[in-house]
Rosetta silent file (secondary structure, phi, psi, omega in degrees, C-alpha in Angstrom):
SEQUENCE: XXXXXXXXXXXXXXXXXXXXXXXXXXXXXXXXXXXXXXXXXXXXXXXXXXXXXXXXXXXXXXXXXXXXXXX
SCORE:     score description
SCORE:     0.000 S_00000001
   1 L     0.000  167.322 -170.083   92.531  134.768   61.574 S_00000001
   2 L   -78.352  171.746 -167.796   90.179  134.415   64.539 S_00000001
   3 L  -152.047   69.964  170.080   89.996  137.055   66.802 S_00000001
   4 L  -119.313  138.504 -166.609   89.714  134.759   70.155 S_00000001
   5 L  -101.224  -74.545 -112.286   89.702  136.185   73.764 S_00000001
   6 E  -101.969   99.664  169.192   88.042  133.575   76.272 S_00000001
   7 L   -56.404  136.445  174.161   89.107  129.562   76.285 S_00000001
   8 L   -67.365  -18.659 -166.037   86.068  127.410   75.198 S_00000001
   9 L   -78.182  -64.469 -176.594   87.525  124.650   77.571 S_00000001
  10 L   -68.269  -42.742  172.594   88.277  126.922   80.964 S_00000001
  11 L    94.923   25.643 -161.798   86.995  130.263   80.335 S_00000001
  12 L   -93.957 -174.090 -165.231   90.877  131.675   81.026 S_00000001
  13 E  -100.128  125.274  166.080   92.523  134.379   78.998 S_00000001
  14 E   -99.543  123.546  170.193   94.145  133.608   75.276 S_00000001
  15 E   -88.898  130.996 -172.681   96.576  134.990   74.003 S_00000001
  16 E   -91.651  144.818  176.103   97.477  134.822   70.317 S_00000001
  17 E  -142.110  141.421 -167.413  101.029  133.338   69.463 S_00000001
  18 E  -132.140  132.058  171.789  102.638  133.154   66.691 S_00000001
  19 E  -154.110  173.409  141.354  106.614  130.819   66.770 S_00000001
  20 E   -22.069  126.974  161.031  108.130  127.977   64.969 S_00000001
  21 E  -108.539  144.778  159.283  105.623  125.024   65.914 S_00000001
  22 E   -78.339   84.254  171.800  107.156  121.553   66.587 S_00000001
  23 E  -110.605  172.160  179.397  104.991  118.457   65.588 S_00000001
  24 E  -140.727  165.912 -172.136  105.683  115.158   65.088 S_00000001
  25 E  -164.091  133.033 -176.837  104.036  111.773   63.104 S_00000001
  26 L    12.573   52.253  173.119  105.462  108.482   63.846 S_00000001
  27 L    66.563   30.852  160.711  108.375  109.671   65.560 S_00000001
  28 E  -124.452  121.250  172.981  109.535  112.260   62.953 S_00000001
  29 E   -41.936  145.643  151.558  109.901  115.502   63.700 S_00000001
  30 E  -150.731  130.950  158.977  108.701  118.720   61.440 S_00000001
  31 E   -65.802  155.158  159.973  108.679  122.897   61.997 S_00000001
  32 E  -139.695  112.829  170.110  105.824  124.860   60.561 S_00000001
  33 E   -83.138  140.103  176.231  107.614  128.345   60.515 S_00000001
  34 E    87.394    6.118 -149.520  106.197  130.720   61.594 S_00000001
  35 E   -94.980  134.597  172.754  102.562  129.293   62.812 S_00000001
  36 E   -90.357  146.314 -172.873   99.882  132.180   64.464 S_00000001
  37 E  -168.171  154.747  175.223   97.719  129.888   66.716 S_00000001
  38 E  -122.093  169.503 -152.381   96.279  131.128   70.314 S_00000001
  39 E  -158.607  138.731 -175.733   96.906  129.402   73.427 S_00000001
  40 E   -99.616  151.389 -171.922   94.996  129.824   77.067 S_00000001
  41 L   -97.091  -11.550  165.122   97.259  130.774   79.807 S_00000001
  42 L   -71.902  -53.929  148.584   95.580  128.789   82.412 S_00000001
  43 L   -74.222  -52.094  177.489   95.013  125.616   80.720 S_00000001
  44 L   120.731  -16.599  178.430   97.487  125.362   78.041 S_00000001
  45 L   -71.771  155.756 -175.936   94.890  124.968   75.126 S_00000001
  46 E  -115.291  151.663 -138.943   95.267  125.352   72.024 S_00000001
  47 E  -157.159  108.745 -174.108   93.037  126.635   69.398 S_00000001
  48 L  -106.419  143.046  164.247   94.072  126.410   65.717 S_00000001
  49 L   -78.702  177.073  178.963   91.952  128.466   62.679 S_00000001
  50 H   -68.310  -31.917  178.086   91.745  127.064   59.387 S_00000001
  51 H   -45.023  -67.131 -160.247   94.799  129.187   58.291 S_00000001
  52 H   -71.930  -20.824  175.037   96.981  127.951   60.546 S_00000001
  53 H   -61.030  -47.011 -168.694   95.254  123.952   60.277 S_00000001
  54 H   -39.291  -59.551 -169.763   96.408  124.414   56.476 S_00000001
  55 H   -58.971  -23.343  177.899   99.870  125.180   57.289 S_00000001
  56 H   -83.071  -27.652 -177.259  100.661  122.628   59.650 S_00000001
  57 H   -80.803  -34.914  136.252   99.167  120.012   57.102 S_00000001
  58 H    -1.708  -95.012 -167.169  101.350  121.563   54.515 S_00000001
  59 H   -57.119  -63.679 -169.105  104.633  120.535   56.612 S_00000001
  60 L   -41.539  136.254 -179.253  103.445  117.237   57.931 S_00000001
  61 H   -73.499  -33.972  166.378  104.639  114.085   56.462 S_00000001
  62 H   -54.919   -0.455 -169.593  101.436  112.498   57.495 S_00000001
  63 H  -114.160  -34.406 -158.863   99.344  114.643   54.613 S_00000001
  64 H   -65.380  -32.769  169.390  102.315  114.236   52.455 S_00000001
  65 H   -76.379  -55.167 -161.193  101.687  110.529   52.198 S_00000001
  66 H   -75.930  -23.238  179.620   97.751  110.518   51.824 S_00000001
  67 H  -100.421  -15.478  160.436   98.292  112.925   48.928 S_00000001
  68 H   -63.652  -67.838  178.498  101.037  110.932   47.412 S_00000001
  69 H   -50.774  -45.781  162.284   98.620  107.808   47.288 S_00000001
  70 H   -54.510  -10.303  147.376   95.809  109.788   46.363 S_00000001
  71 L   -63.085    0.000    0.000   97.568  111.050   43.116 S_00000001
């Protein structure tokens, strides 16, 4: 994982967090348990590594479809 202190947007302080993430695709819900991701306390951004991009595309039904057709 990334080791980031400083937001690239703001310059505020990040904090790494790791919870349950909520997303959604075309107005269905899905968890990714469990996701580490860091977040700036000033802005609110958020800053995903590759780790954690896998895992959310994992759960999502949008990748779940593009790899069903591509199969």
């Amino acid at each position: 994982m990334l080791k980031i202190t400083v937001c690239p947007v703001c310059g505020g302080k990040v904090n790494k967090i790791r919870e349950n993430w909520i997303g959604e695709y075309q107005g269905q819900k899905y968890i990714v348990p469990d996701l580490e991701y860091y977040e700036c306390e000033d802005c609110g951004e958020r800053i995903y590594d590759r780790d954690a991009m896998r895992k959310i595309e994992a759960c999502s039904p949008a990748f779940e479809r593009s790899m069903e057709t591509a199969g």
